[in-house]
C-alpha positions in Angstrom: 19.7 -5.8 4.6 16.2 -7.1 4.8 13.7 -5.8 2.0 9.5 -6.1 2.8 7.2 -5.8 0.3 3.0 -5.6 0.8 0.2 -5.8 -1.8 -2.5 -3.9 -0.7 -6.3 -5.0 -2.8 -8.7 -2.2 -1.9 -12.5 -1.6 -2.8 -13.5 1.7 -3.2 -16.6 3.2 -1.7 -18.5 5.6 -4.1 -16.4 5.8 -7.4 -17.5 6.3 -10.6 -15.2 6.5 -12.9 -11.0 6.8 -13.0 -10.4 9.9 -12.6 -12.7 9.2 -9.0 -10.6 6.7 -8.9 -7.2 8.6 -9.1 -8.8 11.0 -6.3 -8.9 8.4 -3.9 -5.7 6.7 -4.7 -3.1 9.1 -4.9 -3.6 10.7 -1.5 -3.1 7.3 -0.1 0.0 6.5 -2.1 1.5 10.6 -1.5 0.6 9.9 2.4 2.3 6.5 2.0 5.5 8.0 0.6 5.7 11.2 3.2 4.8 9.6 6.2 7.1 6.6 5.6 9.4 7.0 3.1 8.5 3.9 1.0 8.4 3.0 -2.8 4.6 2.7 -3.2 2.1 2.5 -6.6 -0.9 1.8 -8.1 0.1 -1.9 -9.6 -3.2 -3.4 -10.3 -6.3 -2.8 -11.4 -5.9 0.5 -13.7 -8.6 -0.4 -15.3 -11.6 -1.1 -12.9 -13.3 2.0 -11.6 -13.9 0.4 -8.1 -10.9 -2.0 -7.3 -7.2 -0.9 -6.5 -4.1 -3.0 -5.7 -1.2 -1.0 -4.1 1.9 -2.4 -4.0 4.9 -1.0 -1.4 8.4 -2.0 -0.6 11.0 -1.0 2.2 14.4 -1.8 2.6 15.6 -1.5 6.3 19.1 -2.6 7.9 16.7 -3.5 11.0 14.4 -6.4 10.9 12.0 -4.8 13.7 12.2 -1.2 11.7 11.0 -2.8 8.8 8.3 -4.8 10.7 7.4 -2.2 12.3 7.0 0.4 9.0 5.1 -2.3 7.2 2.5 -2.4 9.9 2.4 1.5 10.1 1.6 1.3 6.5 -1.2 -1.7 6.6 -2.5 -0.1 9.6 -2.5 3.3 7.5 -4.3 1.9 4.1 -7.0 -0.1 6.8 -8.1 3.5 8.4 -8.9 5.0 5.3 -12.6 5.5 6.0 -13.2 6.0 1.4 -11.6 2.4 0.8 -12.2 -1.4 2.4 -9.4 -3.3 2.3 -10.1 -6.7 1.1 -6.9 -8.4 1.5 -3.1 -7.3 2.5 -0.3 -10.0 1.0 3.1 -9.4 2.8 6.3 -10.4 2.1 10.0 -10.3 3.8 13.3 -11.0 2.5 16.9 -11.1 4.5 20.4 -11.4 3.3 20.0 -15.4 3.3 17.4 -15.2 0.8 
């Protein structure tokens, strides 16, 4: 079983206050969570009107598969024309681990 985990820091365009905030962030995190079936929440940040850190895991019996989902969700969170993603942090653990 191999488990992935990424840390998504986002800045977000034209917000001014949290609950702007929240209307930028939860569709991304609901899309997240339908389109790929991955644990995904706000983790960071709850605080700042403009900055967001999402954090998302996968398990997978499939190295590729989970390879492959985590880049479907980085490249997912990178379109998203209301937010600039300022840095991705990625991590991947196998049975050996």
């Amino acid at each position: 079983m191999y488990v992935g985990t990424l840390s998504f820091d986002l800045l977000l365009g034209d917000v001014h206050s949290l609950k702007e905030k929240r209307s930028v962030v939860r569709p991304i995190v609901a899309e997240l969570q339908r389109k790929y079936a991955v644990s995904v929440a706000e983790v960071g940040g709850h605080d700042l009107h403009r900055r967001a850190e999402i954090g998302l895991a996968a398990v997978s019996g499939d190295w590729g598969h989970l390879t492959d989902v985590l880049d479907r969700c980085e490249r997912l969170v990178a379109a998203r024309p209301e937010v600039e993603l300022l840095s991705v942090r990625r991590r991947l653990h196998g049975d050996d681990d």
